[in-house]
C-alpha positions, 0 to 999 in steps of 0.5 A: 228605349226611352226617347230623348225628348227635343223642344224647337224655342220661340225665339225671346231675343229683342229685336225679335228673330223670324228664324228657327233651328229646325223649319217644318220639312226638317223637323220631319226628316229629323224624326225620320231619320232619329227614331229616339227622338221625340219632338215639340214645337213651342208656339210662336207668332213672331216664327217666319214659319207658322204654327201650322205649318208644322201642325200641317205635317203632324207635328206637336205643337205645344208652349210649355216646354219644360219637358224636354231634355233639349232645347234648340232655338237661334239667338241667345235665350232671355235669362227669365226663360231658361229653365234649370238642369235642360241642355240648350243649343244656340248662338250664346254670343258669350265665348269672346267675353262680349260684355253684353251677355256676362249676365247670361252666362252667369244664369246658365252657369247658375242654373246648371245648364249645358250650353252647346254653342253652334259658333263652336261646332266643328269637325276635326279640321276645325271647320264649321259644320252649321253656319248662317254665313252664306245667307249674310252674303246674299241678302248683304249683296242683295241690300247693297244693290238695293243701296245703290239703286237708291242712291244712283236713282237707276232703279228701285228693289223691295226690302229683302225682308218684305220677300217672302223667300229666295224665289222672290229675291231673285224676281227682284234681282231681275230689276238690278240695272248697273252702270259699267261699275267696278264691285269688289268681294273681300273674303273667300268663305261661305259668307263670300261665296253667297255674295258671289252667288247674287253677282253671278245671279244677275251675270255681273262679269267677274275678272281677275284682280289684276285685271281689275286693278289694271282694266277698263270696261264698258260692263259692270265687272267685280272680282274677289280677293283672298288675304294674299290679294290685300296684305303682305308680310312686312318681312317680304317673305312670301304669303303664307295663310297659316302664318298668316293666321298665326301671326297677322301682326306680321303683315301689313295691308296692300288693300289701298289700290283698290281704293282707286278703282272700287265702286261698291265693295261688299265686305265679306271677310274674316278679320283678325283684330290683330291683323292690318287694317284695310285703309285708315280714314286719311285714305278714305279722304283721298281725292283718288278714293273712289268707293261709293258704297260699302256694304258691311257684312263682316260688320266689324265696328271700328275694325279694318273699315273706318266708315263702320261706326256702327252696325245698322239695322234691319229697319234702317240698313243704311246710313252716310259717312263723312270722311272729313269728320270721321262721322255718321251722317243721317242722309244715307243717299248723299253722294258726297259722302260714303254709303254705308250698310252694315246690319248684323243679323243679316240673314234675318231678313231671309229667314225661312231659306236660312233656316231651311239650310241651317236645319239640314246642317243640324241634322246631317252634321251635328245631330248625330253626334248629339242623339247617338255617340260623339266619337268625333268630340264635336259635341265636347268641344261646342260645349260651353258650360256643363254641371255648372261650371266651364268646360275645360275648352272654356276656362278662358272665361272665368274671369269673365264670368266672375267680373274681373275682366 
């Protein structure tokens, strides 16, 4: 049986990314466990893994790889380096019409490639099998508090991108020393649940949000709320999540109490443009507004919270904003104003862990239906492009593609 040959990308994307589909220890586990692959690793210098870590554990490491039928890298792939007539799987950012890859999609349409979309990989539930969601919620925590230490000046944590892994996260969480706050987590997905992951971490108390709402204490405290705790139907029928999925212009937000009580709210949320906003900036103005620092991790700019006027970087995570100017102000510190946090490639500051949970997923969830039958669609259905053209899950984009929208 001839093996289907797989290549691990060097990342080309500017700002570069440290992490990888597959780290060394998975890419061993994945030709254990699929002997009709083989497997090449393209070097890299800028990869959290280094090239000999995977040589360490026998694997082939080469820098053309043209060969492969293959190609499994992370972020969107630079136009000059996609090779015709291969199979790509990566994050393509193209499928919401982002203007900012039109160019790529073209390319790859042009170039006769099959995009396989890891956004789009679900199982027939419509959930998503590979993610990097619960190492934005850590590491946005994690630079939350790091924000707060900087701005209270109680204490003083290293960049969570100079922490060589997990482990060193959490010697440093060992530093973390909070005033009787109140921190409020949006969002009950992975992306939340690695947020309260580092809370429970470094035993901060959580309560109920009505005891949040209604209590006092003498501890730091937080809590974590679902859309049914921050909207409701304008109908006053009672909350329905699917409905509410369905139809979010229907709803209107009730967020504005905890406004009043919040120090740090750490936003973990999925948000639906069309859904009711959190707060409006005449909120944020309010002299009962009580919200210090936010920490963005959603990073929906311009959407449901006013102060993310942009997304922030790795290099510079934070910045102020000013709610009688609706504006960013370069002294992120200022405790007249609102610290905001809101880096979009927040699980790029804790690559190797990342990537480790990302590969399992790849080889557990996805692979086999990619190295054997896809019974299930999953393969189908995460496929952008194929022979040239959209796939019919994705005629959505031809308009797009062609420039008239």
């Amino acid at each position: 049986m001839e093996k289907i040959k797989v290549g691990i990308l060097r990342e080309t994307k500017t700002p570069p990314d440290r992490r990888v589909a597959i780290p060394p220890k998975q890419a061993v586990r994945l030709l254990e466990k699929y002997p009709n692959v083989e497997l090449f690793v393209q070097s890299s210098e800028l990869r959290a893994y280094k090239d000999e870590e995977y040589k360490e554990l026998g694997l082939e490491l080469v820098d053309d790889i043209s060969h492969c039928d293959v190609l499994v890298g992370v972020k969107e792939v630079d136009i000059p380096a996609l090779i015709p007539d291969k199979t790509y799987m990566f994050f393509s950012h193209t499928a919401k019409k982002q203007p900012y890859n039109r160019e790529l999609l073209r390319a790859i349409l042009k170039k006769n490639i099959r995009l396989i979309d890891y956004e789009y990989l679900t199982d027939i539930h419509g959930i998503r099998l590979v993610a990097f969601g619960r190492w934005a919620g850590i590491v946005g925590t994690y630079n939350g508090l790091l924000g707060y230490g900087l701005r209270s000046g109680r204490y003083t944590l290293r960049r969570a991108h100079e922490c060589h892994d997990m482990d060193e996260f959490f010697e440093e969480l060992a530093k973390v020393d909070l005033p009787n706050i109140k921190l409020l987590i949006t969002g009950g997905g992975r992306v939340a649940h690695g947020a309260m992951e580092v809370l429970e971490h470094i035993k901060i108390k959580k309560v109920s949000p009505q005891d949040f709402l209604s209590k006092e204490y003498d501890v730091p405290v937080y809590t974590q709320i679902d859309p049914w705790h921050y909207t409701r139907r304008k109908d006053g029928d009672v909350f329905d999540l699917e409905h509410f999925i369905k139809h979010p212009t229907e709803y209107e937000s009730t967020f504005l109490p905890y406004t009043k009580v919040t120090n740090m709210l750490i936003a973990c949320h999925f948000w639906d443009p069309n859904s009711p906003k959190f707060m409006t900036p005449e909120d944020m103005r309010a002299s009962d507004f009580k919200i210090e620092l936010i920490a963005d991790v959603s990073c929906d700019v311009n959407g449901p919270i006013p102060s993310t006027v942009r997304a922030s970087t790795i290099a510079e995570p934070f910045y102020a904003y000013n709610p009688k100017t609706e504006k960013e102000v370069s002294d992120p510190f200022n405790k007249e104003l609102i610290t905001v946090m809101a880096v979009d490639n927040l699980p790029g500051e804790a690559p190797r862990n990342a990537s480790i949970d990302f590969g399992n997923d790849l080889i557990d969830k996805v692979f086999p239906s990619l190295f054997g039958e896809d019974k299930d669609k999953i393969i189908k259905r995460a496929t952008i492009a194929k022979k040239g053209k959209l796939t019919k899950y994705f005629k959505y984009l031809q308009d797009y593609v062609d420039g008239k929208e």
